[in-house]
N, C-alpha and C positions, 0 to 999 in steps of 0.2 A: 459730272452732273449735267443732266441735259436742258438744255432753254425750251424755257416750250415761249409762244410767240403771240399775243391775242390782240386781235382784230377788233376793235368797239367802234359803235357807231355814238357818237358824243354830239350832243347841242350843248351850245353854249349862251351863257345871259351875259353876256356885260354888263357895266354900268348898275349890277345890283346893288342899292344903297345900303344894304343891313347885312349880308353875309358874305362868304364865302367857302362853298363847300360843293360835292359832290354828291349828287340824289341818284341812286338806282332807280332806272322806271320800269312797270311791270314788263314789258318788252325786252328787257336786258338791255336794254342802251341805257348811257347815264344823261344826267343833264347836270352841267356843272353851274353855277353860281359864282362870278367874279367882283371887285369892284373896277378892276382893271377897265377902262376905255376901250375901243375896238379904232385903237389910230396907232400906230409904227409899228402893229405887231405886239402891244403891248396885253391885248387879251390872250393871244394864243403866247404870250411868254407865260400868263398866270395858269392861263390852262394844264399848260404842260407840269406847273412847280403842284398845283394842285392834284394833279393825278397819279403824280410820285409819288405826291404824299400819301395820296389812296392807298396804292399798290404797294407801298414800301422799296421802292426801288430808285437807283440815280436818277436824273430827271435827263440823262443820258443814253437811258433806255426806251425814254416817251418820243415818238415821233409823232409826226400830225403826216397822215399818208394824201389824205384829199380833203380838201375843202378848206382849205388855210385864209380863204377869204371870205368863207361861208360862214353861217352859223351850226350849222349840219356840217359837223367832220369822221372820217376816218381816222381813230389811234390808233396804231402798234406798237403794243406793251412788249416788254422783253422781259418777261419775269425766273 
């Protein structure tokens, strides 16, 4: 079986007080939805459990390639 490997550009909200989920925007990038804080890391840990969950895949597969401090990131999905 061959991995194929996708590149997404993802913004992210922190601090959303009512959900948490993943929006396709018409651009093909997502924008995801946390309630997660943006302090130790602990957005980009929810980021990542969330986009697992998108894709169906370990959350071992989700990397964050650029912008780990940004709100505008780089994923590589390993699906």
């Amino acid at each position: 079986m061959h991995n194929k490997v996708m590149q997404i550009t993802v913004k992210i909200k922190p601090n959303s007080k009512h959900r948490e989920e993943v929006v396709e925007q018409s651009d093909g990038s997502l924008m995801v939805y946390t309630k997660a804080a943006a302090i130790e890391g602990r957005a980009n840990d929810a980021l990542v459990r969330l986009l697992a969950e998108y894709y169906s895949v370990p959350k071992s597969r989700v990397t964050i390639v650029r912008g780990a401090t940004s709100r505008q990131k780089i994923v590589q999905i390993d699906v």
